[in-house]
N, C-alpha and C positions, 0 to 999 in steps of 0.2 A: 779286306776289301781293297783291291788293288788298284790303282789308275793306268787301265790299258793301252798297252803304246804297241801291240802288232811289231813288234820287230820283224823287219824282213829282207835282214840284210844275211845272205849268201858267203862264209866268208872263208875264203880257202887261205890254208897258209902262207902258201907264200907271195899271197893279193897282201894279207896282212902284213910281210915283211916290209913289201915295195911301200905300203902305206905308213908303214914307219919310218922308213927312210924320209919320204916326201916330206913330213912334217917336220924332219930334224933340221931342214934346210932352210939356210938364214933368206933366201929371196922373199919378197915379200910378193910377190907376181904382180897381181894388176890387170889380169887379165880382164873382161867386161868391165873395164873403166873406159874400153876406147869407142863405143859406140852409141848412140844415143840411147837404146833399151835402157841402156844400166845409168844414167845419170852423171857421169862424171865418178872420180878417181874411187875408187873400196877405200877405206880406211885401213889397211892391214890387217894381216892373220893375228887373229882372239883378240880381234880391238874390242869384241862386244863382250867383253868377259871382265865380270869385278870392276866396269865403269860403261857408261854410255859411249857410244861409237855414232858420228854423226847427229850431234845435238844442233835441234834446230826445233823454229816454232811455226814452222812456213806451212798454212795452211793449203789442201787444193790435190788433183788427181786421185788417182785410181791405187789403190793398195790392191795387189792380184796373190793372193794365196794359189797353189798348185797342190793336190795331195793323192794319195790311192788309196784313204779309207774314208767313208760317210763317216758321220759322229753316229754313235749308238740311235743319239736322240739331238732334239737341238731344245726337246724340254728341261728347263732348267733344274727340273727334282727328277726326269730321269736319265738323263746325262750323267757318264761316268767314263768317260772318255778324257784323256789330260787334257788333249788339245782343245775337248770341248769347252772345258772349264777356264781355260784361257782362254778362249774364243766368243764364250758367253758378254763379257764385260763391255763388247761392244754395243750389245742389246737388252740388259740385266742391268741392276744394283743390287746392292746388298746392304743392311747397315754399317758394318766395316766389310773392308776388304784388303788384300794383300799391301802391301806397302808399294807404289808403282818407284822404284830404287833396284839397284843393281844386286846380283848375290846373294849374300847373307842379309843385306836388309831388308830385301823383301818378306822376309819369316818374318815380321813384325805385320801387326795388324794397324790398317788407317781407316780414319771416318772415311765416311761415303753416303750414303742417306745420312746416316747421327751426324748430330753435331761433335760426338766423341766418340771413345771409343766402350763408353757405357761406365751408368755409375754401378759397384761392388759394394752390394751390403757387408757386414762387418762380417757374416756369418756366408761367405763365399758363393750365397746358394740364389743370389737374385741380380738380376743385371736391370737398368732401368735405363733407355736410350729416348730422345730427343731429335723430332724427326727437323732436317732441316728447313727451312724455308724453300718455295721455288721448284718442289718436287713433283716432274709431270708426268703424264703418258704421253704417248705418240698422238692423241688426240686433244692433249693439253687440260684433258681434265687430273687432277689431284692425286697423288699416290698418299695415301692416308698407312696408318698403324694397320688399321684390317686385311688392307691389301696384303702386307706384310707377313703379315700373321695366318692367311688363309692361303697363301705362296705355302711357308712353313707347310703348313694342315696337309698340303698333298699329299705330300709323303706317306703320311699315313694310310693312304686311298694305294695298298701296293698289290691289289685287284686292278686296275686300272693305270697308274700312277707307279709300275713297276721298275726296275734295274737302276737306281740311283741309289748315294751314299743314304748310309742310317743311323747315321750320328746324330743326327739330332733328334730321333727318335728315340735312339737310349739314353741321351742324356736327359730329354725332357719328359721321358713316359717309359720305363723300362721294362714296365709290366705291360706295354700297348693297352693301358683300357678305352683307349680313344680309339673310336673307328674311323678316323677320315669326316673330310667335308660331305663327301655323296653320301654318307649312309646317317652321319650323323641326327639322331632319332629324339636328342634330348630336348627338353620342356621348352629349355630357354634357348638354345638355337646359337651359345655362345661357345663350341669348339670348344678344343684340347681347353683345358683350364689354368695348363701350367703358361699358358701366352697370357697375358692381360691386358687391354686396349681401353682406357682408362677415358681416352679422348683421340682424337686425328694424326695428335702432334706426339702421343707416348707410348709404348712398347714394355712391356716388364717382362721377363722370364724369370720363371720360380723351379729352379730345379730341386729334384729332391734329394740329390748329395753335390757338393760344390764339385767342380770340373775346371780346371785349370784353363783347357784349350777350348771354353765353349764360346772365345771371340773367335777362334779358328773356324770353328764350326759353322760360324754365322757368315763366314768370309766365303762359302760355298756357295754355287750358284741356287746349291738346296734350300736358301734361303732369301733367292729372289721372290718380291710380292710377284703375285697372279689376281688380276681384276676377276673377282668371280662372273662378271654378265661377259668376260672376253675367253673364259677356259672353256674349251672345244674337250675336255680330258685325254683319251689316248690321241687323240689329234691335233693337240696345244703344242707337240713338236714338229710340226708342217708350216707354221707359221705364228710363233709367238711373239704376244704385243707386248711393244716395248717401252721399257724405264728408260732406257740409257741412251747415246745420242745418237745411233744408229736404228734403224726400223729395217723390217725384212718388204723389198721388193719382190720376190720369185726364190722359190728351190724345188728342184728336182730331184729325186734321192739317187745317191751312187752318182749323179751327172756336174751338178754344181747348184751355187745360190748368189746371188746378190743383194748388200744393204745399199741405203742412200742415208743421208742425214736425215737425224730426226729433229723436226726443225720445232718441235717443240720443247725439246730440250733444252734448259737454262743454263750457259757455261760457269754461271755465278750460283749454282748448287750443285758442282760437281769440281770437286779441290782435285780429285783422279786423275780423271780422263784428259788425255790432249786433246783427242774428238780432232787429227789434222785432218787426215786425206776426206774427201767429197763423197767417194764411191771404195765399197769393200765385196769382191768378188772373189768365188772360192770353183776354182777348175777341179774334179775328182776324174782322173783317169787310170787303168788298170795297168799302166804297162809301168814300172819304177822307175826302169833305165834311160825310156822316153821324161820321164818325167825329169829329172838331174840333166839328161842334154838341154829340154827346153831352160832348164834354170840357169844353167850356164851359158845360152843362149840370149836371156835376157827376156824371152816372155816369159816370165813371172817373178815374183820377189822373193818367195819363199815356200817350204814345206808345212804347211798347216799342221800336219800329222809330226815333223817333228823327230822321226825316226830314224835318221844319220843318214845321208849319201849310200848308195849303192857300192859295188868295189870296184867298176871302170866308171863311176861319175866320181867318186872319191879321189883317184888316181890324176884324172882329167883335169879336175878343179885346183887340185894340189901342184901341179904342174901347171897350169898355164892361170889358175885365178885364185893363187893361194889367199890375195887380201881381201877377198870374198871370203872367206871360210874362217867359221869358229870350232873349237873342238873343248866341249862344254861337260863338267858332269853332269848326269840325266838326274842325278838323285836316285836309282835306281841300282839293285843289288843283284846280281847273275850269281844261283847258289846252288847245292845238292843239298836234300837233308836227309836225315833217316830215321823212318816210321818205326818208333821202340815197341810196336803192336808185331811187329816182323823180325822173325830170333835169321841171325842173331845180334839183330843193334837194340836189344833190349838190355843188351850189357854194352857200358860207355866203352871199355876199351876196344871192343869190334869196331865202335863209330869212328872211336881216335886212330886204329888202326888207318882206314880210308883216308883220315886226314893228311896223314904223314906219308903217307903211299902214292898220292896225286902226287902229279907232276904242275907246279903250280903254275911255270911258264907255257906251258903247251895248253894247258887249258886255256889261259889268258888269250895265246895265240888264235886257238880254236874260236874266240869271241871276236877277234879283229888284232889281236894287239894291243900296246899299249895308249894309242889314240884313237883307234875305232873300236875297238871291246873296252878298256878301261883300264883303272890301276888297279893290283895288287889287292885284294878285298883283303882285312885283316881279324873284320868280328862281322857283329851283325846292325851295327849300326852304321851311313854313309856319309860322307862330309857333309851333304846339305840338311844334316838331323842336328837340331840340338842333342848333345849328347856324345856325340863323334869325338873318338881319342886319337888322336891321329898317333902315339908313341905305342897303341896296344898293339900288339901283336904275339899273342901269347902261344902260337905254335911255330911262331917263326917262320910263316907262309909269308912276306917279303923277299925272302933267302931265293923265293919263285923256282925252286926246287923240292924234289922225294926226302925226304930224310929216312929210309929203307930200313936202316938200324931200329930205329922208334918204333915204325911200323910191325916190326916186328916181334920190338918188345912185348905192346900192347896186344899182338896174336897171343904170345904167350900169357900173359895177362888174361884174353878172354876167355883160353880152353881152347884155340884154336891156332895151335903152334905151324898147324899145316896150309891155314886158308881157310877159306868154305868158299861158299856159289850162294849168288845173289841174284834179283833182277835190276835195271836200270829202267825207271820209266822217262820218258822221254815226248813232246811233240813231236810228231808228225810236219807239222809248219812251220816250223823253225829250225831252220839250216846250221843255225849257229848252237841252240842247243844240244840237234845231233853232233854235231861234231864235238861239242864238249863229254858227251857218254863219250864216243870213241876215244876219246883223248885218256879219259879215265880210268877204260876198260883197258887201255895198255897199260895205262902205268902200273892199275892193282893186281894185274896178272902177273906183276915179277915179282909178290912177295905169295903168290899163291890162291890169289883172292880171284875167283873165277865168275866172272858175270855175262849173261846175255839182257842186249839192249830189246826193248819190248817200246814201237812208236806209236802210240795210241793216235784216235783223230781227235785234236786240237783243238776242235768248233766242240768236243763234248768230256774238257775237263772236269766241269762243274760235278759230273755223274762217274768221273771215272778215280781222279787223284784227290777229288773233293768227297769224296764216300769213302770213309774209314776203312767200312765191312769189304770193300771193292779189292782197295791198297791191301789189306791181310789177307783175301783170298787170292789174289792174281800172285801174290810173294812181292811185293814191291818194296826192294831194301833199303833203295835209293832214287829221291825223286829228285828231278834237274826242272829248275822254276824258274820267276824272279818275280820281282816285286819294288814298288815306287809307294813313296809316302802320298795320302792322301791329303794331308796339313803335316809342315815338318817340324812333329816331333817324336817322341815313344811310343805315345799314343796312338797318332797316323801311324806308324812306322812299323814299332816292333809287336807292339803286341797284340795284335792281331795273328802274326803269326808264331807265338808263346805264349799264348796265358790260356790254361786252359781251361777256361771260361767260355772260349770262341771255337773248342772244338765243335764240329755239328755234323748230322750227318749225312748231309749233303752240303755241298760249297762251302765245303773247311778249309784255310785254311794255312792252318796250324798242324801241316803235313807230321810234321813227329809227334802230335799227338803229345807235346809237353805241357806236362799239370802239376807244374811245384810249386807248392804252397808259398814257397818264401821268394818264389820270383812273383807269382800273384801279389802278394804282400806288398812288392816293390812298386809295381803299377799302381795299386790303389796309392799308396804314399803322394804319390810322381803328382798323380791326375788333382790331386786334393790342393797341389800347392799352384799357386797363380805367378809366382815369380816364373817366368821359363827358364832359365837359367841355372835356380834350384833343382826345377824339374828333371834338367836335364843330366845332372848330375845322380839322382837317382835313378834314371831311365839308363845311365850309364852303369851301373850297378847290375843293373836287369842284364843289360848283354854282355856284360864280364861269365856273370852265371850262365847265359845263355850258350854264349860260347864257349868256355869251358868246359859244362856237360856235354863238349861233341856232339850233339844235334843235329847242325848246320858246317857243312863243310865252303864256307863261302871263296868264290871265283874272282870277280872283278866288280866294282866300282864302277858302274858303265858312264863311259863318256860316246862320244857320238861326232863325226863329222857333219857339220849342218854348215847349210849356205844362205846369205844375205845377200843382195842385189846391191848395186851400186846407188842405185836409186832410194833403199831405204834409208830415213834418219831416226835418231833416241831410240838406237838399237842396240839391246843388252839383257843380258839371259838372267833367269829369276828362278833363286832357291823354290820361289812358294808355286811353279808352275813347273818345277822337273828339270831344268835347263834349258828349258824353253825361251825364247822371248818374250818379251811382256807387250802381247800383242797390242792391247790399247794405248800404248804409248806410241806405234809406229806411226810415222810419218810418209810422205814420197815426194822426192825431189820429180817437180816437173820437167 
């Protein structure tokens, strides 16, 4: 289950060269520091990276988002959009939630409704939370345990209550014998049974095998309360009533929305939120490139969606407002795999052949480069994953070269000393994907390996590269994807697309279709243990194996050119939101 970020960035070679040059350049620019839009001086290129960039506490103005995609939803259990989830915390709580810190601290979990971050029976399988004092609606009546717990419950309604994360539906009900709050038929009328609400102020979860990441889980906006006399159900994302210290004014879908303060909001039950700016407004328009002039112009602060500058607003901003500009990784893996249902990558050394046969720098290139497409991808884990090695690199894809000899070897190796013919499937809507099949289909045509790229449409994945029986019959050898962790860890991360457990046969996807038992084995280990750190070192384990059996031929590390206004302050990108911003912390200099 991936968190969709619409890449739509265009990116021809040699835009990406000039965009590597720009960033290698020691000016710090400064451009939109000199007029009033922008607030006074940028702090410099990547000041919002691994520390806060304009720390301040100054409340007042307007925060103006700018973007080119609506969220999925703005309901909190069916949002599944990154930016959404970041974007939520202005109007949501949670019991815990991401840690509001720079980087890598954000992968930790902080109260937010609890007083903690939950007590752990001895036997890992019950969490027992403590709501805090002070906790209101928008109408200043009471967010109690039920709320909480009937928020949870939606999910379960995926009649209604569709397209959102389902993590806490397997971790809390794996066999679904719960139907949801609407259908819900039983005696006593008290929901799922694995929640228990004891009293106003208590919460328990009883799950029925321990789960390491289920404070992760809870950090989701999947588990903001929902007032049941205020849920509208498919229409509770038109305008949902809010916990947190923002309330929704107006939205129009596709056009834009506006919050104001919620002024029922307690700043003395909420240790999170800075709650600065007055007014948070979200502009959606269709045109990109409009959209990166206006940024650089200075009517607006920032890209809500998140998805790196264009290649003449990247160039533009790097040139004349580089201390406007971060270049963050997304968290996010740009990869090919290949479906061992499809001969012949049913045998590893046909898979490893392909590996050794890529040209690893053209590919990179074909993605932006090494600042607008990413680094060097090396396994299947990414730096913002616990578990990330940064010394693996076990085919030597850093070298960002063919190694043609190898390649060859392993033809010999598979039975197929001459080549064979493959297909490449590929999006339709992403620029940057095709260009990676192209890039790839040169490089494996010099050891003889013959493919035609095949661009399916892009709005109907789900039924096309996510259907097993689809991929084996259409010959799809090799599929060009990507993928961003839902909470960062194994869990979020890898195994959803390895374990095959999550093969299905529709919206799989765990594209190669890998089912080994002792990388299964790994995952359950991972999940059982609560240290993350532990964890991560098993989950580390997982993608040794993973990558190893050639599976996954992985690209780049994707990082992203993204722009901050002058005017923003306590700006700094977060492991637990993608490379995002940590929206609720932002501020605006008036």
């Amino acid at each position: 289950m991936a968190t969709q970020r619409n890449s739509r960035r265009a990116l021809a070679a040699g835009a990406a060269l000039v965009v590597a040059a720009l960033v290698g350049t020691t000016a710090c620019g400064g451009g939109g520091g000199k007029d009033g839009k922008h607030g006074g001086k940028a702090p410099g290129f990547n000041a919002g990276i691994d520390k806060v960039a304009s720390a301040s506490d100054k409340k007042g103005g307007e925060l103006r988002f700018i973007g080119t995609q609506d969220a999925d939803s703005w309901d909190p259990q069916r949002g599944y959009y990154g930016f959404m989830w970041d974007f939520a915390r202005f109007y949501t709580r949670t019991l815990v939630t991401p840690k509001a810190a720079p980087g890598k601290e954000s992968r930790a979990v902080a109260p937010d409704m609890a007083t903690d971050t939950g007590k752990v029976s001895a036997d890992k399988k019950t969490y027992t939370f403590t709501l805090r004092d002070g906790l209101t609606w928008e109408d200043g009546q009471p967010i109690t345990s039920k709320h909480i717990k009937y928020g949870i419950e939606r999910t379960w309604a995926q009649d209604k209550i569709s397209g959102g994360p389902l993590w806490l539906m397997q971790a809390l009900d794996p066999d679904k014998t719960y139907k949801g709050p609407y259908k819900d038929d039983s005696p006593d009328k008290l929901g799922l049974k694995a929640i228990e609400t004891p009293d106003d102020k208590t919460i328990v979860f009883k799950l029925p095998k321990a789960n390491g990441d289920f404070p992760q889980m809870l950090a989701l906006p999947a588990a903001a309360p929902v007032r049941p006399d205020k849920d509208t159900a498919e229409k509770y994302g038109q305008k949902p009533f809010s916990s947190g210290p923002y309330r929704w004014v107006s939205y129009t879908p596709n056009k834009g929305l506006e919050l104001v303060r919620n002024e029922k909001w307690k700043r003395e039950s909420d240790p999170v939120r800075k709650a600065l700016p007055d007014k948070i407004t979200v502009k959606l328009s269709t045109n990109a490139d409009d959209m990166d002039n206006r940024l650089i112009a200075g009517d607006y602060d920032l890209d809500i969606n998140a998805t790196g500058m264009g290649s003449a607003g990247r160039q533009k901003a790097l040139q004349s407002a580089k201390a406007n500009v971060d270049n963050p990784q997304t968290g996010f893996i740009r990869y090919a795999v290949f479906p061992q249902t499809v001969a012949p990558f049913d045998n590893e050394h046909c898979r490893k052949a392909v590996i050794y046969a890529a040209d690893h720098t053209s590919l990179q290139t074909a993605r932006g480069g090494p600042d607008a497409g990413g680094d060097l991808a090396t396994g299947m884990i990414p730096p913002s994953v616990e578990g990330y090695d940064p010394g693996y690199d076990p085919f030597r894809l850093k070298q960002g070269k063919p190694d043609l000899d190898k390649a060859r070897e392993e033809l010999k190796a598979c039975g197929k000393p001459e080549g064979f013919k493959t297909t490449i499937a590929v999006r339709n809507n992403k620029p940057p994907e095709i260009a990676t099949a192209e890039s790839l289909q040169a490089a494996l045509k010099k050891v003889g390996i013959q493919t035609d790229i095949d661009q399916y449409d892009g709005a109907q994945t789900t039924g096309i590269i996510g259907a097993p029986k689809n991929v084996k019959s259409k010959g799809y050898g090799i599929i060009i994807m990507g993928w961003g962790a839902d909470f960062p860890s194994g869990q979020g991360f890898l195994q959803p697309l390895t374990d095959g457990r999550f093969i299905l046969d529709s919206g799989n996807n765990n594209y190669g279709e890998i089912n080994d038992p002792a990388i299964n084995k790994l995952y359950d280990q991972a999940i059982a243990e609560t240290d993350p750190a532990k964890a991560g070192k098993i989950f580390q384990e997982a993608n040794k194996k993973v990558t190893e059996g050639g599976w996954y031929l992985p690209f780049v590390f994707e990082k992203n050119i993204i722009w901050r206004s002058s005017r923003l302050t306590n700006v700094y990108t977060s492991d637990a939101y993608n490379g995002r911003y940590d929206y609720a912390s932002l501020g605006v200099a008036k």
